[in-house]
N, C-alpha and C positions, 0 to 999 in steps of 0.2 A: 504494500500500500504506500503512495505516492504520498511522502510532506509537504503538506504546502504552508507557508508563511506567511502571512498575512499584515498588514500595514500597523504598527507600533504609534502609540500615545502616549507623547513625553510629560510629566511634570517637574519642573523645575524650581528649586530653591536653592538662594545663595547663604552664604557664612559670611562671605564678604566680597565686595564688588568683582573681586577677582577666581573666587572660587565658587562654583553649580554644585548643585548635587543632583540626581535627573532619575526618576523612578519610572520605568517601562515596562510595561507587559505586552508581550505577544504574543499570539497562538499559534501551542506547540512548541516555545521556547520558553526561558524564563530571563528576562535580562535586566543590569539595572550598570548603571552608567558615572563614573565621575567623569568631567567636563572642566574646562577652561571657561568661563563664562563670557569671556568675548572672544574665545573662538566659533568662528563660521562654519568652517570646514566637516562638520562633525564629529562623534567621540572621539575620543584621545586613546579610550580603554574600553573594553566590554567584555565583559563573564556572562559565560551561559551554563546553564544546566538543566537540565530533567528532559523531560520529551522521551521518546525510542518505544517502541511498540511492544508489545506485549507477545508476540509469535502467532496474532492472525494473522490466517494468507492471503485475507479478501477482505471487501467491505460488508458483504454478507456474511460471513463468521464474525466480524464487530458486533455487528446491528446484530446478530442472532445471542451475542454474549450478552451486550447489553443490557437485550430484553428480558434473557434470564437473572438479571440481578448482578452480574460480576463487578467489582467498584470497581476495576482498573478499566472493564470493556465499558462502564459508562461515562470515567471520565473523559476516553479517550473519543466514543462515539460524539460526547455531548460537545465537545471543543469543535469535532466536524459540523455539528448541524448549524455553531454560531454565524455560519458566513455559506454562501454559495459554494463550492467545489467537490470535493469528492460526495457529497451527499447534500441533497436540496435542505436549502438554509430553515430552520425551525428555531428560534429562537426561546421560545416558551420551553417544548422539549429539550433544548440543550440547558435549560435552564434550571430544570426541575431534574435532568441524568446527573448533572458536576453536583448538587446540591446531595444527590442519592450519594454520589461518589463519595463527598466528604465526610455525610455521617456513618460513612463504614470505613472511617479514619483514611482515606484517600488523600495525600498531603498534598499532591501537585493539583487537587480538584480543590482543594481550601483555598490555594494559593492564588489559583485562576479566577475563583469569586472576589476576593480580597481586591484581584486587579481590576475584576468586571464593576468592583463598588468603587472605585479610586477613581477609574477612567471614568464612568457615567456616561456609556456609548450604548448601552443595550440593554442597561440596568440604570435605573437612579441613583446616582451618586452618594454614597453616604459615606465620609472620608473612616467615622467611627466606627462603625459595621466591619469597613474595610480591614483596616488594623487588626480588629480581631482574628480573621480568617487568617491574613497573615501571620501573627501570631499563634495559629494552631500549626500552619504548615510548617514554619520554625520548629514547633514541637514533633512535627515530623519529618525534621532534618532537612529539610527543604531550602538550601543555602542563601538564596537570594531572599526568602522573607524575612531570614534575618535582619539585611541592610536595609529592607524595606522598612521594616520596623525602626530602626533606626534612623533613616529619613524624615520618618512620621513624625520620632521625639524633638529631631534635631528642626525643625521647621513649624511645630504645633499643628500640623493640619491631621487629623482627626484624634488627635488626646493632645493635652498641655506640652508648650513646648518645656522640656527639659535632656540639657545638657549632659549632664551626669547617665543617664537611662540611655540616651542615643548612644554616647561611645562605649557603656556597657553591649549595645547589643551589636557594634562596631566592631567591638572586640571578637564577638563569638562569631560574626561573620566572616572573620578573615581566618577565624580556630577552623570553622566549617567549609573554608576552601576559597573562600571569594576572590577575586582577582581586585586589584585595586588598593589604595592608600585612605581612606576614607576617615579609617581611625586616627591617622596620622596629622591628615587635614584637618579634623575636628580639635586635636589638642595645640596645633599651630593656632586656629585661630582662636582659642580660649587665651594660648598664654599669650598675644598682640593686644587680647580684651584685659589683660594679666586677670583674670578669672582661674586661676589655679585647683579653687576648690571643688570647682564638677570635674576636671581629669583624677583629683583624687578618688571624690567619689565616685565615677565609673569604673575605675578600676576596681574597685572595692565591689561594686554590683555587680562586673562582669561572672566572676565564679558563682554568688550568690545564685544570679538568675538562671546560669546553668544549671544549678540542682534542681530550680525552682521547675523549670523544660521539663527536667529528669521523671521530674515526680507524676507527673500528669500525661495526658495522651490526646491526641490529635482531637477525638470526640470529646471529649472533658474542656477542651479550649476552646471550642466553637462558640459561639453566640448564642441563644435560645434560639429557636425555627424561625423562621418570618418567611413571608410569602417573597421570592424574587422574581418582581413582576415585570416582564418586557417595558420598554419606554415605547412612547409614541411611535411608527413607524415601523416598530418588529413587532407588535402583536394589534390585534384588533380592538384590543381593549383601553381606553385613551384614560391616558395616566393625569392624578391629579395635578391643577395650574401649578407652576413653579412658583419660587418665592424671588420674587429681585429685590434689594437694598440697597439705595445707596448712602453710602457710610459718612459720616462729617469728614472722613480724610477724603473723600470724593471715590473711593471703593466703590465697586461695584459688587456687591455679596447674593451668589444664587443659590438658590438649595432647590431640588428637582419637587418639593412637594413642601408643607408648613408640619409635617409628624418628621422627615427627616431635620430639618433645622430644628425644632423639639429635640430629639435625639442628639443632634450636635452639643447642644446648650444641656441636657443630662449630663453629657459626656466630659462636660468642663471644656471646649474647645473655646478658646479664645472667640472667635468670629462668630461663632452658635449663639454663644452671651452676647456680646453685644448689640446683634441683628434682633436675637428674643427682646432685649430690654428695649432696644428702639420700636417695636411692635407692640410691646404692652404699654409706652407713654402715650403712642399716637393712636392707638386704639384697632390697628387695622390686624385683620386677619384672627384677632386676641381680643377680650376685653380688654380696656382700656383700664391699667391699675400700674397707680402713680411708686404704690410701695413696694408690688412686686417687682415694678422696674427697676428702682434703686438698686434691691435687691438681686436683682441680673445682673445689673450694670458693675456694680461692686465685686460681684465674680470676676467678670469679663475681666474689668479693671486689673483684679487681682492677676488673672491668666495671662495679665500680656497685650490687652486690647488700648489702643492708642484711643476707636473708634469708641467703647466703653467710657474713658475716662474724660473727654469732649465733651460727651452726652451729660456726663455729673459733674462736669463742670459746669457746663451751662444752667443746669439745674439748681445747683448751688449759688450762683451768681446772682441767679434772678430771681428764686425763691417764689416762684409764682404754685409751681407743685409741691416742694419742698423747703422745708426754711430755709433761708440764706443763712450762707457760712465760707464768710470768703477764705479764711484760712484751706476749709476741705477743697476749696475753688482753684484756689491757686496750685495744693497739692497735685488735682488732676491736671492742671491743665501744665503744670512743668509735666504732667507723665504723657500728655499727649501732643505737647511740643516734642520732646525728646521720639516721639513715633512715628512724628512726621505730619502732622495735622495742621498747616497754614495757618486758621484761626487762630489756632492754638500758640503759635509762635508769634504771633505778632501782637497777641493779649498777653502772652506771658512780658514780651518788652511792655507793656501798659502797666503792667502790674506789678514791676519794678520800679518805671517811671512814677508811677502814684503810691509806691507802698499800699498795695491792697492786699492784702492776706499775707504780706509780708515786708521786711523792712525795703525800703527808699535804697535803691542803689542801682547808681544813674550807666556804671561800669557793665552791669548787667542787662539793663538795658540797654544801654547800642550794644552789646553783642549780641541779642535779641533781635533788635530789629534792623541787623545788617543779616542777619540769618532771614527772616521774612521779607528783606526785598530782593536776596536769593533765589528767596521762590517767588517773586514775582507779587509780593505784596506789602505796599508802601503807600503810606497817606498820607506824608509829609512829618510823620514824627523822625523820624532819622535824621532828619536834618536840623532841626532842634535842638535835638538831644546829642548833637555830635557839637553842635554850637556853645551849648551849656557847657561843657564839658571843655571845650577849647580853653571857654575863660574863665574855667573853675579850676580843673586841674587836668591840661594838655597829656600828661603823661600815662592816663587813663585811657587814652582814644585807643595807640596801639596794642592795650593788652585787651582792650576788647574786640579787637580785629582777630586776633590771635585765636581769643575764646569761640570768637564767632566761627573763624578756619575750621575748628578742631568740631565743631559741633554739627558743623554741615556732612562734614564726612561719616560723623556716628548717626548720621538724620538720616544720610542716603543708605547707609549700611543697612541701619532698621527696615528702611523702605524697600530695599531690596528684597529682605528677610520676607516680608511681606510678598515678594510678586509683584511690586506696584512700579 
């Protein structure tokens, strides 16, 4: 029986302007990729593994295994019916065989859903779903979902970003064969961040979470069942409206239905919380409930969310929903200037300039708001505050030039981290 391979779906995330990380699935391969992030050319590097047939001699002894229940004949039948070729495309049936596969501990049928929920091409997207699956095919030795895994942690798209859990599972990825420097580049840019404390700690988790594998099995790490229902276009059954947001950093946040972004925001993903809590302030989709949004948004905040911490600033400032408190005000909005949020950067130079939620210092602001006409947003306070400052104390101007350098580059980095 003839392999055929089929067209690959990249996701990308960087460490920093200079270094991608790139998670790929294809069918009938397993691949995942580091990059150069302004190389054009294509990969630099790629690890494959799993595939290779089971010792049918036809496409009818497949389909005859399959139908009798064998997990390996149904992972392998169910990857053919996702696409036109060796066997007329069924998308629903291939969908409902890899699922059979996986819960009779099938580790490359786990893996393949994991990438069918990442990709969001045939299935609806659910980044947290996805992790999981990948996560059991780890547990079934399955080398690339380890890095995959580790992608997830190092990037927060579908569970909290953490540093320390991503090069643990970095670490076991390259124990289990992977091709690539991955773990290497993660500890480079932690210590540029001089962030020292998550290479200790992954080191520390990598043995841990080993055992942790050890103890458990393929069907033990799966997810509870859920229905994986074709998307629009492969099955006849029209999938519920998607969710679009767009976020105060001017994001654009989709989730393929309002129960998956639910589930996002369960899951503690950064992007899940703060699209949930902008849905429960504005009423749409959700009742409208001012405390349970706080309540999101203060997650989100917590997990990393720039978009989170805008929303309760603004909240905060205006007090119209919740009491005003400019101190909490000014907390988020340095945490959502520092994310890359315009507004954000150009009130936090305000709130320097005015002493709002915090002391008066005028240094701090122009490198504030030489950082916001950066990005392209200026109202004429820079120039004031660079005047004040000339005939107050000159020697002020350059180090906030400096500040402001230094800050752009950590602004673009975040926003990279981001996708944006």
């Amino acid at each position: 029986m003839k392999t055929v391979v089929h067209r690959a779906a990249r996701w990308r995330q960087t460490f920093t302007a200079a270094l991608g990380l790139v998670l790929v699935g294809t069918l009938g391969t397993r691949v995942c990729e580091v990059v150069a992030a302004e190389a054009t050319s294509g990969p630099v590097l790629i690890s494959r593994t799993g595939g290779g047939g089971a010792g049918w001699s036809n496409l009818a002894e497949l389909k005859s295994a399959a139908e009798k229940g064998n997990p390996r004949a149904c992972a392998e039948y169910g990857e053919l019916l996702l696409h036109d070729g060796d066997a007329p495309k069924d998308v629903p049936r291939a969908l409902q065989l890899l699922e059979q596969a996986a819960r009779a501990a099938q580790a490359q049928a786990a893996f393949r859903i994991g990438m069918l929920l990442e990709e969001g091409e045939v299935i609806a997207q659910d980044r947290a779903r996805a992790v999981a699956y990948l996560r059991a095919a780890a547990v079934g030795g399955v080398a690339e979902a380890f890095r995959n895994v580790g992608v997830a942690y190092s990037t927060g798209r579908g569970v909290k970003l953490d540093y320390a859990e991503a090069l643990a599972w970095f670490i076991l990825a390259e124990k289990h064969g992977t091709a690539g420097t991955v773990a290497a580049d993660l500890r480079t840019f932690l210590t540029k961040q001089r962030r020292i404390d998550p290479i200790a700690a992954g080191e520390r988790r990598a043995p841990e979470l080993e055992r942790e594998l050890a103890q458990t099995d393929v069907v033990k790490a799966l997810p509870s069942p859920a229905p994986l229902a074709a998307t629009a276009g492969d099955s006849a059954n029209s999938a519920e409206p998607p969710v679009k947001i767009v976020a105060p950093s001017g994001r654009v946040l989709t989730w393929s239905n309002l129960a998956v972004l639910q589930r996002a925001a369960e899951q503690g993903t950064a992007d899940g919380l703060a699209a949930l809590g902008q849905l429960q302030l504005e009423g749409k989709l959700v009742p409208e409930d001012s405390r349970a949004a706080v309540a999101t948004l203060e997650r989100g905040a917590k997990a990393g969310s720039a978009d989170a911490a805008q929303l309760l600033a603004d909240l905060y400032t205006k007090g119209t929903k919740i009491g005003r408190d400019p101190a909490k005000a000014f907390s988020y909005t340095l945490q959502a200037a520092r994310g890359g949020v315009r507004t954000a950067i150009f009130n936090l130079g305000a709130c320097y300039a005015n002493g709002t939620g915090t002391k008066t210092n005028y240094t701090e602001s122009l490198a504030w708001l030489i950082v916001a006409k950066h990005y392209n947003l200026d109202s004429g306070s820079l120039g004031r505050i660079r005047d004040y400052l000339a005939k107050a104390d000159a020697k002020q101007i350059p180090l906030a030039e400096r500040r402001a350098a230094e800050r752009i580059k950590e602004i673009d980095a975040a926003r990279a981290k981001q996708g944006d």
